[in-house]
N, C-alpha and C positions, 0 to 999 in steps of 0.2 A: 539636347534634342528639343525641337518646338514643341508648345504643347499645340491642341487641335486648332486655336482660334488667335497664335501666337501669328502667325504668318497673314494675317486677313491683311488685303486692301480692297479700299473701297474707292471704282473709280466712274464719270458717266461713261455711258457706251458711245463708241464713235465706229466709223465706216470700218472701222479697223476688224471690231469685233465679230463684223456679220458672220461668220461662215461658225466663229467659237460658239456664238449665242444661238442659232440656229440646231446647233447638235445639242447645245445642254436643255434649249426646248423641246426636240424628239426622243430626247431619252427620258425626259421626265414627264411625257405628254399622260402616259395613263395616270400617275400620279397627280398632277396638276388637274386633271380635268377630275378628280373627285370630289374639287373646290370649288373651279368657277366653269362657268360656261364654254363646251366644245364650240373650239373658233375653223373648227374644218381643217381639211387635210391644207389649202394652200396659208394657214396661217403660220405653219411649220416651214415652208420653204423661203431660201434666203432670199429672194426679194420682200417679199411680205416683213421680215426684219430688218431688212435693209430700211423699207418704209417707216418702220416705227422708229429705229433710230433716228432717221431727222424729224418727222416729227416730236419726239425727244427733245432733239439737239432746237425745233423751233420754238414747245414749250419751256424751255428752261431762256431762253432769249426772252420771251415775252412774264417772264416769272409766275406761269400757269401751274408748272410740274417741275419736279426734278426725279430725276434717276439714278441709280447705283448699279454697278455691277459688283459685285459681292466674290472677288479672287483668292483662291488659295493656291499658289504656285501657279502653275499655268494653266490649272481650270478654272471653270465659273461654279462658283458654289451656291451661290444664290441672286436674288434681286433686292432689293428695296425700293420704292417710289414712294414720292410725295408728290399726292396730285392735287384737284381743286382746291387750288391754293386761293384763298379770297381774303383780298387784304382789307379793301374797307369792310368796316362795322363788327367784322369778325375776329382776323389775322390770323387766320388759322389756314393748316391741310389737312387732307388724309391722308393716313399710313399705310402701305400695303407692302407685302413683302412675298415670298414664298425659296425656300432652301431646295434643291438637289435633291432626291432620294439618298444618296450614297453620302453627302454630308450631313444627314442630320443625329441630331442625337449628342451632336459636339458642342456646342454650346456655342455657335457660329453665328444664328438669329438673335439670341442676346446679346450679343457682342455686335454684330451689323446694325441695329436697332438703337442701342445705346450711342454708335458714334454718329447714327441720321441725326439722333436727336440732339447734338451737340453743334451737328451742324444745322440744324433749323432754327435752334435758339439762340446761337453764338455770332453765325453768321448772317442767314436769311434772316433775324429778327422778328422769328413767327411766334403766337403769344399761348398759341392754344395747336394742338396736336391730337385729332382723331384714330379710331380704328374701330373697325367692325369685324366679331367673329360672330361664326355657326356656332350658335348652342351645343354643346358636345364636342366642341373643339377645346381641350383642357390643357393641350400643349403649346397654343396656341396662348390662351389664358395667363400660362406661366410666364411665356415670354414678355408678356405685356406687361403683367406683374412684378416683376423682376426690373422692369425698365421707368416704374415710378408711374404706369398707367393706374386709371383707378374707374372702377364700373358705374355707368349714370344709368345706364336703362335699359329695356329688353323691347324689342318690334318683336310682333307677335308673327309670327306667318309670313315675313316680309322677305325672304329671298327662295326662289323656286329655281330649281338644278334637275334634270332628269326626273321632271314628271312629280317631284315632291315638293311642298314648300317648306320652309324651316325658320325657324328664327332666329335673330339677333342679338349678339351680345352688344353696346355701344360701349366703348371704352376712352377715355379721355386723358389727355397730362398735359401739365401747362409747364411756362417757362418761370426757371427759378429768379429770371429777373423781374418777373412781373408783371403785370397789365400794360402793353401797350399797344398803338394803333400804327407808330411809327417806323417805318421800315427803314433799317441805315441804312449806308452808305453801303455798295458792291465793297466786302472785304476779300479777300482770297482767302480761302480754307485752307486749315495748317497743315504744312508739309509733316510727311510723314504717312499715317495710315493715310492720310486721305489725299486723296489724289485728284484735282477738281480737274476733270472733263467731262457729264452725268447727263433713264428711261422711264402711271398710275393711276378703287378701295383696295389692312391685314385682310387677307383673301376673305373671306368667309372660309378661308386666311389666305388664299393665296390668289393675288388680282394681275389680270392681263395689263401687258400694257399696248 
């Protein structure tokens, strides 16, 4: 039998998925929007995904963002993005991710997170690896912890949701190869889990794309 996070693929989203990715948005809408910002009722309808997917598909050409869709058998279990990707001076992105209602608790975001992160340092050649949580988000915390992240700082009052403001966890991880500015050569990400076709701020943990 698999276990919960034996079956994961991670692949980007293409024209193919709009109508999948559209229903795993309106079934998670009340859940998601306890994170980030209500994008209105047409941000749920499949043209409006349809848009973000090339968009997507345009940031991942110009190497601004990458995206994941996060599959366990024929559902979408979650997301991952890496977005403001900035290569000079920095070489770094953000991380942002958000899991399903109904898969979480499986140990599906650690396991999604750990193989972004192999593909940002292995492949993209990124040096330095962001993420921002809600104070009070501890599941959140874990996951990042669990993935070699480690805490630099807190913004006080700095993200406001439904009329309250709240603050910031800043969380960081760097690559275990080392300082560098250099971005290699386009490699293909390795067969298997990962599947290169790829839609992003850890929301305050969970960020639109």
């Amino acid at each position: 039998m698999l276990s919960a996070t034996e079956d994961l693929v991670l692949r980007h989203p293409t024209l193919d998925d709009v109508a999948a990715l559209a229903r795993f948005e309106r079934e998670n809408r009340a859940q998601f929007e306890q994170w980030i910002t209500a994008r209105g009722q047409y941000g749920y309808v499949e043209t409006a995904v349809r848009n973000s997917i090339l968009a997507a598909m345009q940031a991942r050409e110009r190497d601004q963002a990458y995206s994941w869709l996060v599959w366990q058998g024929e559902c979408i279990a979650g997301r991952v993005n890496l977005t403001a990707v900035t290569r000079a001076y920095f070489n770094r992105a953000v991380l942002g991710y958000r899991i399903g209602q109904a898969f979480q608790g499986r140990g599906i975001a650690t396991k999604a997170i750990g193989q972004v992160l192999e593909i940002a340092f292995d492949t993209l050649g990124l040096w330095r690896i962001e993420a921002n949580v809600r104070a009070g988000n501890l599941a959140s915390v874990r996951v990042l912890e669990h993935n070699g992240f480690k805490a630099y700082g807190q913004s006080r009052d700095s993200f406001h949701l439904a009329g309250r403001w709240f603050d910031l966890l800043h969380f960081e991880c760097h690559s275990p190869r080392g300082p560098s500015l250099q971005r290699p050569g386009l490699r293909r990400e390795k067969a298997g889990s990962f599947d290169p076709e790829g839609v992003g701020p850890v929301s305050p943990t969970a960020n639109r794309v």
